[in-house]
C-alpha positions as CSV (number, residue, x, y, z in Angstrom):
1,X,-59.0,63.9,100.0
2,X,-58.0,62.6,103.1
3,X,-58.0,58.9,102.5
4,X,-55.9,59.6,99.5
5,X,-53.2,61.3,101.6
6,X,-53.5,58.6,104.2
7,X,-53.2,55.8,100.5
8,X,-49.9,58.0,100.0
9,X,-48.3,58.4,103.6
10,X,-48.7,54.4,103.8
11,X,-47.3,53.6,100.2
12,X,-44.5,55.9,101.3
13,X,-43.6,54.0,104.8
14,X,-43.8,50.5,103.1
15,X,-41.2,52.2,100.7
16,X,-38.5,53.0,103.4
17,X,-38.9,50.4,105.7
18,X,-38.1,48.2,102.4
19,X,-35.2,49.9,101.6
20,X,-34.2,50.2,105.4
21,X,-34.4,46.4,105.7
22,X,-33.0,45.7,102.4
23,X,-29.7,47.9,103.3
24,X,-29.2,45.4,106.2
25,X,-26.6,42.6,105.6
26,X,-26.2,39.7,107.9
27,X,-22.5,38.0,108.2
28,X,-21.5,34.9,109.5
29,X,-18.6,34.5,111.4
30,X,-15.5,33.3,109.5
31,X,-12.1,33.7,111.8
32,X,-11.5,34.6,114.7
33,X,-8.3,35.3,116.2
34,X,-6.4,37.3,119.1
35,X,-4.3,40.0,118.8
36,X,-2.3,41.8,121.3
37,X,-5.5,42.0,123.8
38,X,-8.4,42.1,121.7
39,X,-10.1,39.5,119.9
40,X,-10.7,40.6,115.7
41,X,-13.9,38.4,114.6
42,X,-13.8,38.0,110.4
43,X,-17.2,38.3,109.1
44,X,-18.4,37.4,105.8
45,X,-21.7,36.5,103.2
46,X,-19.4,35.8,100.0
47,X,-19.7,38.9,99.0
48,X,-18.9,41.5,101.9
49,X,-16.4,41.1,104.5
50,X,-16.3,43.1,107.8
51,X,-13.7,43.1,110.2
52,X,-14.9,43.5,114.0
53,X,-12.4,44.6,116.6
54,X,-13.5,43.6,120.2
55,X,-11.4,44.7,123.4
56,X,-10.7,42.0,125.9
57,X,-11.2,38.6,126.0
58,X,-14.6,36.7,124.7
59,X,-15.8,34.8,121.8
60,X,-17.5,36.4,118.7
61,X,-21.2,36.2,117.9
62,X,-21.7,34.3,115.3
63,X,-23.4,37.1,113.5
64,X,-22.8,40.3,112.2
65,X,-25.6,43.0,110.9
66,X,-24.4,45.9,108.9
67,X,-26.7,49.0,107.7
């Protein structure tokens, strides 16, 4: 009885770290431009887009992780 709940507790953690890492999307950096005094960064993966808004001068990362 108690191996099974330890089978079930393990099936169920590989489950959500899955869908955990699978929610993740990496962006590349596509544009990068100033405005006023903050630097937007243009992320993108050809298929989502996320715009980055970053006070002050400096350069962008090249990538971008949403969850």
């Amino acid at each position: 009885m108690n191996n099974t709940k330890l089978i079930v507790a393990s099936v169920l953690a590989g489950l959500f770290l899955s869908f955990s890492v699978a929610a993740a999307n990496t962006l590349d950096l596509e544009d990068s431009y100033r405005d006023g005094d903050q630097t937007v960064c243009v992320y993108s993966d050809g298929r989502h887009t996320a715009v980055v808004y970053k006070d002050g001068a400096g350069s962008c990362p090249s990538k971008h992780t949403t969850h």
